[in-house]
C-alpha positions in Angstrom: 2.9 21.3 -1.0 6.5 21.3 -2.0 7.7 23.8 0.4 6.0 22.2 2.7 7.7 19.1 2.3 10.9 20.9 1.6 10.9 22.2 5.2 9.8 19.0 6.8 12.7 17.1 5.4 15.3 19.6 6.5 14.1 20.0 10.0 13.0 16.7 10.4 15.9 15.3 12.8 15.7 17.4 16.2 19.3 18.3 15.8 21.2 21.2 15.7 22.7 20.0 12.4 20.2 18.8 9.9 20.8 17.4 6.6 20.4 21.0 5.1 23.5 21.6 7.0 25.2 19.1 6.7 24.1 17.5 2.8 22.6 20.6 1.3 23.3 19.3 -2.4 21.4 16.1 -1.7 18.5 17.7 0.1 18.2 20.1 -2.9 18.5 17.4 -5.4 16.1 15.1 -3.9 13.2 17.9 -3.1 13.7 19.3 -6.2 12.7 15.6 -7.5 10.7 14.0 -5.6 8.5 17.2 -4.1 8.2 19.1 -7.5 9.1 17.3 -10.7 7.1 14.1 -9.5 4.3 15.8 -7.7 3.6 17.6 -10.7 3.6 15.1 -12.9 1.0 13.6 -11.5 -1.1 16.5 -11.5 -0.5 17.3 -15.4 -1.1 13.5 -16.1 -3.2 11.6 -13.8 -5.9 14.4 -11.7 -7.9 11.1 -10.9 -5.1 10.4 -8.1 -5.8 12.9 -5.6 -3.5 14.1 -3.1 -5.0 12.0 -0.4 -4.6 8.8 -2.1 -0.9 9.6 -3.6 -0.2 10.1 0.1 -1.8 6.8 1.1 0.5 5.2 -1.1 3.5 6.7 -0.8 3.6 5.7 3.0 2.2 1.8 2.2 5.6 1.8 0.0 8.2 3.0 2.5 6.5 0.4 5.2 6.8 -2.0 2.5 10.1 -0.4 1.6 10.7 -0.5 5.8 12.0 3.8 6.0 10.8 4.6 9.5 12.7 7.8 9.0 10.5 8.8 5.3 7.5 7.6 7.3 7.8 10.0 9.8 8.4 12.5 7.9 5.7 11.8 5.6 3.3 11.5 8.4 2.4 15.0 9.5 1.9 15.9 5.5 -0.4 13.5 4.9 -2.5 14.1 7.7 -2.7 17.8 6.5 -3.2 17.0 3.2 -6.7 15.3 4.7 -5.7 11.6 5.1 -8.0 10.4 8.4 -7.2 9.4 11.8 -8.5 6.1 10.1 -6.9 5.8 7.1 -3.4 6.2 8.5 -4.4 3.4 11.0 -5.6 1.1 8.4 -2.8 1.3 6.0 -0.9 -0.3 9.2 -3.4 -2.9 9.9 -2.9 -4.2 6.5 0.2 -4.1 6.0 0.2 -7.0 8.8 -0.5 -9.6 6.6 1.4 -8.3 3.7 4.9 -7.2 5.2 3.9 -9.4 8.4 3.3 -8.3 11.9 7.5 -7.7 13.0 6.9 -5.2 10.2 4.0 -3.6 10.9 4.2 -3.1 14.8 6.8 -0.4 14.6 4.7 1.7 12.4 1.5 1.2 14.4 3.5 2.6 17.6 4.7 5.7 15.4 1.3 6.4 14.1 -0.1 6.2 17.6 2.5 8.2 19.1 1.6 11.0 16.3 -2.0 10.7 17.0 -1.5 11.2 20.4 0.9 14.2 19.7 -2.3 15.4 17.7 -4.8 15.0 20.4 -6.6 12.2 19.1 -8.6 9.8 21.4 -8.4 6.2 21.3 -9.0 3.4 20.6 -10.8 5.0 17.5 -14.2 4.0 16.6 -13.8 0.0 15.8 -13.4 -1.0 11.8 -14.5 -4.4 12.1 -17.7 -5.3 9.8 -17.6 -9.2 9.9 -18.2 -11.4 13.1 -15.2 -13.8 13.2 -17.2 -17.0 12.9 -18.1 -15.1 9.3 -14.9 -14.7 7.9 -14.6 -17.3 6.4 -17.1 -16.6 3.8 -16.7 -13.0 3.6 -13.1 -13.8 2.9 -14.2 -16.2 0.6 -16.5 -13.6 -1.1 -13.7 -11.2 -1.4 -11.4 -13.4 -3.1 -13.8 -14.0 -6.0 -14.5 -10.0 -6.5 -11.2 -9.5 -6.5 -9.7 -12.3 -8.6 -12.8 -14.0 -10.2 -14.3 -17.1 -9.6 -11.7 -19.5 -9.7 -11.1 -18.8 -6.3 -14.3 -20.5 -5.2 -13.5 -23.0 -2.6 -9.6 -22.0 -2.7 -9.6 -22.8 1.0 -10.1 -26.7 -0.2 -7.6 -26.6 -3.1 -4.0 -27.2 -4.1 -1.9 -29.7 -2.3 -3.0 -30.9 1.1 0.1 -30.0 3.1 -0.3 -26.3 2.5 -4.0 -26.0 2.4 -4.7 -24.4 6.0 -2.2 -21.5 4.5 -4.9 -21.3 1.9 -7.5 -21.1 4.6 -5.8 -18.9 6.8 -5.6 -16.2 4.0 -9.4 -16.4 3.0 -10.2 -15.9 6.6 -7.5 -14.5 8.0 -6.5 -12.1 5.4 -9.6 -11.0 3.4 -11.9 -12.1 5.9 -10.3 -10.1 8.3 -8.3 -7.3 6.8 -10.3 -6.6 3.3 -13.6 -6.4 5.3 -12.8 -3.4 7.7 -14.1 0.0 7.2 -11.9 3.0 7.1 -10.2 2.7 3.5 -12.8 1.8 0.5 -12.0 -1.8 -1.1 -10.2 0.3 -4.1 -8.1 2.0 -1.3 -7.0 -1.4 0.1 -6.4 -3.0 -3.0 -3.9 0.2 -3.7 -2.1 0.0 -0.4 -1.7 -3.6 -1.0 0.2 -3.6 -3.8 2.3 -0.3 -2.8 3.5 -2.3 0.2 4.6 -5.1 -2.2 6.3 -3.1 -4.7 7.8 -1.6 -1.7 9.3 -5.0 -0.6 10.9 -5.9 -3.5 10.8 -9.7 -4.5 6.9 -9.8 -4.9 6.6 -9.9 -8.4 4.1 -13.2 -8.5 1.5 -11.2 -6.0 1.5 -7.7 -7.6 0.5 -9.2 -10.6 -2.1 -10.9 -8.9 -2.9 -7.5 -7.0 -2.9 -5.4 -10.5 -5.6 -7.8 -11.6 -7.4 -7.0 -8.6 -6.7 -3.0 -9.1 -7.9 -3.1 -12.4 -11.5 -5.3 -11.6 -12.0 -2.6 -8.8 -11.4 0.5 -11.6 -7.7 1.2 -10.9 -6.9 1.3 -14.4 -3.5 1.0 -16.1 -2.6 5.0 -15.8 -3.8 4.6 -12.1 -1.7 2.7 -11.2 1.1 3.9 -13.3 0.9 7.3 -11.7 0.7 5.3 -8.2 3.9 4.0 -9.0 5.4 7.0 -10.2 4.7 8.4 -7.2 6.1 5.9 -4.8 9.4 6.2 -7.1 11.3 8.3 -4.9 10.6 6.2 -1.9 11.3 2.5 -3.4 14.0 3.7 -6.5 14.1 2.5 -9.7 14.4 -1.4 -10.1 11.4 -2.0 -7.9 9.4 0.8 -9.4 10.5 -0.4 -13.2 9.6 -3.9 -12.1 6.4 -3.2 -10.8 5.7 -0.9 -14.2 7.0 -4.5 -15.8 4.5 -6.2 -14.0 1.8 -4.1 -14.8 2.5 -4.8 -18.9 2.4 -8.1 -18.2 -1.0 -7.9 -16.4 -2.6 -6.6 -18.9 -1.0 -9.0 -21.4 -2.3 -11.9 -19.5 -5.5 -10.5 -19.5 -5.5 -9.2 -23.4 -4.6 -13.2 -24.0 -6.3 -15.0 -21.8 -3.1 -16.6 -20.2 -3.4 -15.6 -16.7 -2.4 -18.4 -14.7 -4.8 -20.2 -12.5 -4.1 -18.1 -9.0 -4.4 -21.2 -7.0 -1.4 -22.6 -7.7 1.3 -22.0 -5.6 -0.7 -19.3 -3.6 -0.2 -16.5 -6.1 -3.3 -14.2 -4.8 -2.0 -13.2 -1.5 
């Protein structure tokens, strides 16, 4: 695997100088990081996050991160490494809601020009599991797997001037997005908050979303080794502050002092 990445980064522009012509020192510095010491770290400390899934989130943190560049690059490795058709197209879908559709749109037309490249046909096979006069209530179901029961009737709660926002993401967000087939519920709870430690600035939500990680069986060293991963591609404040984040999680839930989710929106 690292060779193989080694080689897609230094022919990756489709010129005649690359950047192992022209910045051989960082290329070697980088790969030699990011391809070998992290990669196998992960596989000496955390074997329950499989290649497929590192690569899931390692390309929801550069769209989150917004490195078109890394994300091509990344794109033809993954799908070798066994990431589906599918998959790659979901981790765009919900990133819509997440890093918002001016975000997103660029990414859907690169993955759709790489299936293409690949032969795929499409449209492929449609994800949708929920009618859209249900999603309200599969939304609402969601929520309260994911964050617990105090998100009962969140559509109805908080201050009246902002609570179609709260509707919109029961139905629009987790009825919509969290119901679709193609990545597991675990999966898309791990995407989610790799785009938002991607973006920086997120802080209140990835807690939120390492609560949800953790109800779903992404443990503490999951999630660790997810951000370890991701590392290279978001640098160190964001991935310290997400490590931060994940202390203070588990803190919150050690206590008991995890703050009513409702207020101020904190769950999206």
């Amino acid at each position: 695997m690292f060779e193989e990445l080694h080689k897609k980064m230094n022919h990756f522009w489709n010129d005649d100088r690359t950047l192992a012509q022209t910045d051989p020192e960082y290329i070697e510095m980088f790969s030699r990081f990011a391809y070998d010491e992290v990669v196998h770290e992960r596989e000496a400390n955390d074997p329950k996050l499989g290649e497929a899934d590192r690569c899931l989130a390692v390309i929801a943190a550069i769209i989150g991160a917004q490195g078109m560049d890394a994300f091509e690059m990344m794109l033809p490795v993954a799908y070798r490494t066994g990431v589906t058709s599918l998959q790659l197209k979901e981790v765009i879908y919900q990133a819509t809601p997440y890093a918002g559709f001016a975000h997103a749109l660029p990414y859907l037309r690169k993955v759709n020009d790489f299936l293409n490249a690949e032969n795929v046909a499409m449209p492929l096979p449609a994800q949708n599991t929920v009618a859209a006069d249900g999603r309200m209530d599969a939304g609402e179901q969601i929520e309260m797997r994911l964050f617990g029961d105090m998100m009962k009737d969140f559509p109805r709660k908080g201050p009246e001037d902002t609570r179609h926002i709260n509707a919109w993401l029961t139905k629009d967000c987790f009825g919509g997005y969290y119901t679709r087939g193609g990545l597991t519920l675990a999966q898309r709870e791990m995407v989610t908050f790799c785009l938002l430690i991607g973006q920086g600035g997120c802080e209140a939500q990835e807690r939120a979303h390492i609560q949800a990680n953790l109800r779903l069986g992404n443990d503490e060293h999951f999630l660790i080794a997810v951000v370890s991963q991701c590392l290279p591609y978001i640098g160190y404040p964001r991935a310290l502050n997400a490590i931060a984040c994940i202390r203070a999680a588990l803190g919150e839930r050690e206590t008991g002092l995890y703050a009513d989710m409702t207020a101020g929106n904190g769950e999206a």
